[in-house]
C-alpha positions in Angstrom: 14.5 -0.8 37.2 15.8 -0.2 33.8 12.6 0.1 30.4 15.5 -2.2 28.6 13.9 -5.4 27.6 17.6 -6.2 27.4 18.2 -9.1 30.7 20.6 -7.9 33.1 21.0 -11.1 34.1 20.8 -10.3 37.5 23.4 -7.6 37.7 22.7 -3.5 37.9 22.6 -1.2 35.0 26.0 -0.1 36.7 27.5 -2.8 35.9 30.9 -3.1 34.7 30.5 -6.3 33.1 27.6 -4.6 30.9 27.9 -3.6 27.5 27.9 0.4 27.7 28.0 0.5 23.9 25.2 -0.8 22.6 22.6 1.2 20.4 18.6 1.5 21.6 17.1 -1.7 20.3 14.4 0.4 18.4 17.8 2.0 16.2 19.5 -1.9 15.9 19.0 -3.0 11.9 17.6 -6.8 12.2 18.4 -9.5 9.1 15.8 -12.1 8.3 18.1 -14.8 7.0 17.5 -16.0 3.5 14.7 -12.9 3.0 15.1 -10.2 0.2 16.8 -7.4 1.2 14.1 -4.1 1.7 14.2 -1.3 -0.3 12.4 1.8 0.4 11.6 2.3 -3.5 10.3 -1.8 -4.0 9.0 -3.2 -1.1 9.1 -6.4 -0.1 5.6 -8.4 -0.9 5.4 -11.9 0.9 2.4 -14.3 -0.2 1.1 -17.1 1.1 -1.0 -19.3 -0.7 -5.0 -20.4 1.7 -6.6 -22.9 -0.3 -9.7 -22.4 2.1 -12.7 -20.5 2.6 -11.7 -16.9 4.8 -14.3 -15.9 6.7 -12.9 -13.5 9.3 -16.4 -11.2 9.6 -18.2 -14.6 9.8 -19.4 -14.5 6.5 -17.4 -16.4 3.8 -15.0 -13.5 1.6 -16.3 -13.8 -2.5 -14.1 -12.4 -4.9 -16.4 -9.4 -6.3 -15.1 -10.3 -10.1 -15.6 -14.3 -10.3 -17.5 -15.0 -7.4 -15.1 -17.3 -6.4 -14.8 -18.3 -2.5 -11.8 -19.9 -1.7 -8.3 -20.7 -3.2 -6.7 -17.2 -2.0 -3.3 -15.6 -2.5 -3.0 -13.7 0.5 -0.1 -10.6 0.5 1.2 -9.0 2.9 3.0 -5.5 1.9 4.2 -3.3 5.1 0.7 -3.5 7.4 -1.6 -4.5 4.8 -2.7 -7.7 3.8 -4.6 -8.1 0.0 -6.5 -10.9 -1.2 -5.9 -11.8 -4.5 -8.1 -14.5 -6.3 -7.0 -17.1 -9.7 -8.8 -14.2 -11.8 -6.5 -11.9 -10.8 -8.6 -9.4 -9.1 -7.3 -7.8 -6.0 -7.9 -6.3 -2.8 -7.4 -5.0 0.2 -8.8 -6.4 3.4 -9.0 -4.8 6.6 -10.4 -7.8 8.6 -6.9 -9.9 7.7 -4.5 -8.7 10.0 -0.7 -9.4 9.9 -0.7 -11.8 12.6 -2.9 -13.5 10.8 -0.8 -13.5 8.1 2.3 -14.6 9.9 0.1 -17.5 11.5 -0.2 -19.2 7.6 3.4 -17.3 6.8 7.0 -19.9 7.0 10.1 -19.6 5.3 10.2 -18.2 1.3 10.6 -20.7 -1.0 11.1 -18.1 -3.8 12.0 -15.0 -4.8 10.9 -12.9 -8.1 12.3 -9.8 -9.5 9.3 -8.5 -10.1 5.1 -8.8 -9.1 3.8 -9.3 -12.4 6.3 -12.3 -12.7 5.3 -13.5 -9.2 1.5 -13.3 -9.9 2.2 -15.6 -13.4 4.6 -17.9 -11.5 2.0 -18.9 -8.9 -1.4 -18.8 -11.1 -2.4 -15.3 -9.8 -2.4 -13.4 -12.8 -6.0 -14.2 -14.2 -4.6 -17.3 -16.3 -6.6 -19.9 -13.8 -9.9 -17.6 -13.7 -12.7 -20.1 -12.3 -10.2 -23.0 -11.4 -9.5 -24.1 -8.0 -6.2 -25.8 -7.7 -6.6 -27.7 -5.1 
């Protein structure tokens, strides 16, 4: 038995019909359609608005500047994920995990050349200190 996750379809790793070629799938470059290229000198942040309250420690997340407790922009940068609040303050939180990310996460819907821009475009930047939006 073969560690490929690749299916053999039920033939043999000997098989001529098989694909000899191919590279190990932890060396094959994977494309997220309509998703910013990655650079190694800017990295790609995705954010997700959460309206709601996070409580993943059961205790309700305040933001330490405003005291605000809900109306999140949650980042996620490599294997991190930051909470940022309206009044721009932001950190990073280690009971947030990526998958929990990914479970609010879809498709972009836009794209900004730089953070600061990003953080004014979607009212992170302090500008809507002690609002909620929603």
């Amino acid at each position: 038995m073969s560690d490929s996750p690749r299916p053999h379809n039920g033939h043999g790793p000997n098989d001529p019909t098989e694909p000899t070629d191919l590279p190990p799938l932890d060396r094959i470059e994977f494309s997220i359609p309509d998703f910013p290229t990655l650079s190694q000198d800017k990295p790609v942040i995705r954010a997700v608005p959460h309206h709601d309250e996070l409580n993943p420690r059961g205790t309700v997340i305040t933001c330490e500047e405003c005291k605000a407790g809900r109306d999140w922009l949650l980042l996620s940068i490599r294997r991190h994920v930051f909470v940022r609040c309206r009044c721009g303050h932001e950190w990073l939180e280690d009971d947030l995990t990526v998958e929990y990310f990914e479970q609010h996460y879809s498709t972009p819907t836009a794209a900004w050349d730089d953070f600061e821009t990003a953080m004014a475009s979607t009212g992170y930047d302090g500008s809507w200190a002690g609002m909620y939006l929603n």
